[in-house]
C-alpha positions as CSV (number, residue, x, y, z in Angstrom):
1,X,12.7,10.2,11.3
2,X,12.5,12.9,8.3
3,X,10.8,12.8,5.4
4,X,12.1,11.4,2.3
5,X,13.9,13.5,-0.1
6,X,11.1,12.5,-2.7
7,X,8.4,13.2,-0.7
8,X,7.7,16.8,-1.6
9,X,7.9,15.8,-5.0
10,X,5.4,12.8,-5.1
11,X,3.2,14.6,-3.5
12,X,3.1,18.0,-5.4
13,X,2.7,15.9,-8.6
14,X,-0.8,13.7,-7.0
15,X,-2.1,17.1,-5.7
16,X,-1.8,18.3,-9.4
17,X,-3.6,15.3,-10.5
18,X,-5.9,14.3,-7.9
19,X,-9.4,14.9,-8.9
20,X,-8.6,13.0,-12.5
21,X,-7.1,10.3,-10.7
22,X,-10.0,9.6,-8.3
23,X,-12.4,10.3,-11.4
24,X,-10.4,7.8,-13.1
25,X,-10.0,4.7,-10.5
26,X,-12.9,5.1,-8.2
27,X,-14.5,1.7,-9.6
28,X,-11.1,0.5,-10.4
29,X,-11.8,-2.9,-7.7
30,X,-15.0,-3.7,-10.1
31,X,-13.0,-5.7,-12.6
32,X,-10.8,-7.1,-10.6
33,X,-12.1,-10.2,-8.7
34,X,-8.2,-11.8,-7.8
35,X,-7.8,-8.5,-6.0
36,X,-10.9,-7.9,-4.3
37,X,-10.8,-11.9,-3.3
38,X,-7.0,-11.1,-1.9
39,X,-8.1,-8.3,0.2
40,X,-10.8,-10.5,1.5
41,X,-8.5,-13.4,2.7
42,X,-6.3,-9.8,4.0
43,X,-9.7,-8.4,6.2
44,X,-10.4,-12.0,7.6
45,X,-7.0,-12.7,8.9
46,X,-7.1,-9.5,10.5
47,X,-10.0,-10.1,12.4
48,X,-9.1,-13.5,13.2
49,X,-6.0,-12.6,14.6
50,X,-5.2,-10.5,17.8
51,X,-7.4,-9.6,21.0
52,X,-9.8,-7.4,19.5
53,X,-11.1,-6.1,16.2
54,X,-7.6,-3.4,15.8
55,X,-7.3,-0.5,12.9
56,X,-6.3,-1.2,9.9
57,X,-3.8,1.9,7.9
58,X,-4.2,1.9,4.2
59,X,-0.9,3.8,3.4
60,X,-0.9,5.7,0.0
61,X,-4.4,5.9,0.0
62,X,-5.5,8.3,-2.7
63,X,-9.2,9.2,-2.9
64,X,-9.9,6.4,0.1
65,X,-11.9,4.0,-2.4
66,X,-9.9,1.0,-1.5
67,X,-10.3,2.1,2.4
68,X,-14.1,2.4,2.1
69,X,-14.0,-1.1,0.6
70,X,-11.6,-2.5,3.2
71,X,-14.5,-0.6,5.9
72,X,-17.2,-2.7,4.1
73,X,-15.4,-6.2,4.8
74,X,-15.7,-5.3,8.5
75,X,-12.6,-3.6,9.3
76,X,-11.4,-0.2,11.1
77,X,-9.8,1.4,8.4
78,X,-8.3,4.3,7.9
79,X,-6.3,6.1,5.1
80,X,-2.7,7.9,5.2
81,X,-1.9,9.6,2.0
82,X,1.0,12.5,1.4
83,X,-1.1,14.3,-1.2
84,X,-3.2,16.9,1.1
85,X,-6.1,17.6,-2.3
86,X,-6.3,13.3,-2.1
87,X,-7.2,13.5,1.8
88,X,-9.5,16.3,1.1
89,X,-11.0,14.2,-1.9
90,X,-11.1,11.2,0.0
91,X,-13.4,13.3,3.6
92,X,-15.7,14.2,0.5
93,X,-16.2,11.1,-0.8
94,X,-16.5,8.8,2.4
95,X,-17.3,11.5,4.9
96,X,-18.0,9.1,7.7
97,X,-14.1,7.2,7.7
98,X,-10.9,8.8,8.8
99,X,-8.0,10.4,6.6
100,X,-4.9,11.9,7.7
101,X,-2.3,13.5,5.6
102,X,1.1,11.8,6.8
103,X,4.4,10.1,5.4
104,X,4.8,6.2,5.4
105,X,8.6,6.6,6.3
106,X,7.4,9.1,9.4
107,X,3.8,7.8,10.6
108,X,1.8,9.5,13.4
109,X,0.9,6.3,15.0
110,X,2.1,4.6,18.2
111,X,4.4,1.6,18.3
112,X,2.5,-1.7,17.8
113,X,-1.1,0.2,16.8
114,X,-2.4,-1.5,14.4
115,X,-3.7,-4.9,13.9
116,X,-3.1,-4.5,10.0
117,X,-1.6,-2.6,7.1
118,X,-2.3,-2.2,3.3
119,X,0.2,-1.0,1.1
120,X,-1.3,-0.9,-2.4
121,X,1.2,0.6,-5.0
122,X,2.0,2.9,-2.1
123,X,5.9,2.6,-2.4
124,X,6.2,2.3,-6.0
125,X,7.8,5.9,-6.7
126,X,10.5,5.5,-3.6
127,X,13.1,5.1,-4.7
128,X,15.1,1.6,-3.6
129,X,17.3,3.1,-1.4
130,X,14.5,4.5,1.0
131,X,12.1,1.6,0.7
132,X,14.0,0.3,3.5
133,X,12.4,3.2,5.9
134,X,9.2,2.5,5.0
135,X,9.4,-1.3,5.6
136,X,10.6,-0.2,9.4
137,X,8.0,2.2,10.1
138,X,5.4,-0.1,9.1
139,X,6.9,-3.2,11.0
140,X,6.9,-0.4,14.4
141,X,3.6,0.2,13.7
142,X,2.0,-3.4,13.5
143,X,1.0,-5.2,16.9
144,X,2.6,-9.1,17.3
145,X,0.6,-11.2,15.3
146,X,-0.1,-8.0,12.7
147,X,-0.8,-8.6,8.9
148,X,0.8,-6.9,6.3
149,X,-0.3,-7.0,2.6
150,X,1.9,-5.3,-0.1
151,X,1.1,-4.9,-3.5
152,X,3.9,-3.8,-6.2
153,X,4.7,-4.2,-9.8
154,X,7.2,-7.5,-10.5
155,X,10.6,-6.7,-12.4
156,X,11.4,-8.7,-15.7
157,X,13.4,-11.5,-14.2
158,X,15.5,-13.1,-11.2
159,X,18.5,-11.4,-11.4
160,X,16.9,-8.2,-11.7
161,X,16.4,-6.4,-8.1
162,X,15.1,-3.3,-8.7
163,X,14.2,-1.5,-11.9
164,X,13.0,2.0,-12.7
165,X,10.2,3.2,-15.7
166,X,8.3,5.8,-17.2
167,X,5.4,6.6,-15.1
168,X,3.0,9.1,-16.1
169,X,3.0,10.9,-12.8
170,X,6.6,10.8,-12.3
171,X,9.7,7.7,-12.1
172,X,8.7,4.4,-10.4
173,X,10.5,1.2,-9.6
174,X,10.0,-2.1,-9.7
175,X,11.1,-5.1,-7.7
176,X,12.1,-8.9,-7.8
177,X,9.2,-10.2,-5.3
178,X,12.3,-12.4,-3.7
179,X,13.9,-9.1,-2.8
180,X,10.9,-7.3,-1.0
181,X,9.9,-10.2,1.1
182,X,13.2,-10.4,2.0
183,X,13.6,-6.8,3.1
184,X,10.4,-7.4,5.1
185,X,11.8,-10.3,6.7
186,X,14.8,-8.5,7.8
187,X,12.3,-6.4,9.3
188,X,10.5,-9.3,11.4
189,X,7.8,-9.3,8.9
190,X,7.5,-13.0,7.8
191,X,6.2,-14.0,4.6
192,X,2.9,-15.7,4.7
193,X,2.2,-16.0,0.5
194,X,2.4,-14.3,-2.6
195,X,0.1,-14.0,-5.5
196,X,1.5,-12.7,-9.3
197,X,-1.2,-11.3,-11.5
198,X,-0.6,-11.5,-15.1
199,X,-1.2,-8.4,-17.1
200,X,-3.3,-8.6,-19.7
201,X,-2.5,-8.7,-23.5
202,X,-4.5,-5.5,-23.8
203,X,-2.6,-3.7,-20.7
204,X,-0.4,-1.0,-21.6
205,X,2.1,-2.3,-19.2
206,X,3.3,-6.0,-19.4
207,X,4.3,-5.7,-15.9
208,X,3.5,-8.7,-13.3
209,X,1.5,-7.7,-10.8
210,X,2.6,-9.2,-7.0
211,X,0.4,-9.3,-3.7
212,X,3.0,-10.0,-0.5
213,X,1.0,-10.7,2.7
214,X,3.5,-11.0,5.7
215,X,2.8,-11.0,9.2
216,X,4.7,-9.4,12.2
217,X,5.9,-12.0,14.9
């Protein structure tokens, strides 16, 4: 599989950024007890499931705070990230976890691998078209029995697919959550629930916030 034609560019804008982004989100989970209590139901359902305790890839990332806290709900996580400077930010930080530089639409992992896979924001600046790619590699990836949870921003209404917006690093899209869980069905990844987090009157984005967790048959 090649990499994505927006690859080179996603990832030359985060290494630009990097160190203010970390700076900026590295207590980002603090405030935000539906999420950390999401990725809690994620981590048990991984460990309850399968014949032993599996990795777990967290794809897109960053500075690996979200994999550290993954780590520290008992699993065997690991980070994937593009940007090279957040995989080097990321070994500093947490020193005693792995990181890898790698593409989610090309990952260096063997078929059925992994017992579990977060995707937090990961996919938001591919565009539509290529989301498709990703949603394969990740269903390859995942053993039988495998738990997926997804987390993207929701578009304005029903009838609306796919939308793009401003993003201060560069273009991202959104998506109707009907629409991605069933691209990840037609990918053998079965919907298990979905959680919407409403922004809050004082967010600069009145975006909906959606959790997918699927699992692989």
């Amino acid at each position: 599989m090649t990499e994505l034609d927006t690859l080179g560019a996603t990832r030359d804008a985060y290494d630009a950024i990097a160190t203010v982004y970390a700076q900026k989100f590295q207590d980002s989970l603090r405030d935000r007890p539906l999420e950390r209590a999401l990725l809690g139901a994620f981590a048990e359902l991984v460990r309850t499931n399968g014949d032993g305790p599996g990795e777990v890839a967290d794809l897109g990332c960053g500075p690996g705070y979200v994999t550290a806290h993954l780590h520290g709900l008992g699993l065997k996580a690991f980070g994937v990230d593009a940007s090279p400077v957040m995989v080097e930010l990321a070994h500093s930080a947490h020193p005693g976890l792995r990181f890898e530089v790698g593409s989610m639409a090309a990952l260096d992992i063997e078929d059925g691998a992994l017992a579990g896979v977060l995707s937090r924001w990961s996919v938001i600046h591919t565009p539509p078209q290529d989301v498709p790619a990703i949603v394969a590699e990740i269903a390859r990836v995942l053993a039988p029995g495998g738990h997926l949870l997804i987390a993207f921003p929701a578009t304005d209404g029903p009838h609306v697919e796919t939308q793009s917006y401003d993003h201060a690093v560069m273009t991202a899209y959104r998506w109707h959550p009907d629409r991605l869980a069933g691209l990840l069905r037609d990918h053998g990844l079965a919907e298990v629930g979905r959680t919407t987090i409403e922004p809050l009157p004082t967010d600069r984005r009145q975006f909906q916030e959606v959790q997918l967790l699927a699992r692989k048959a």
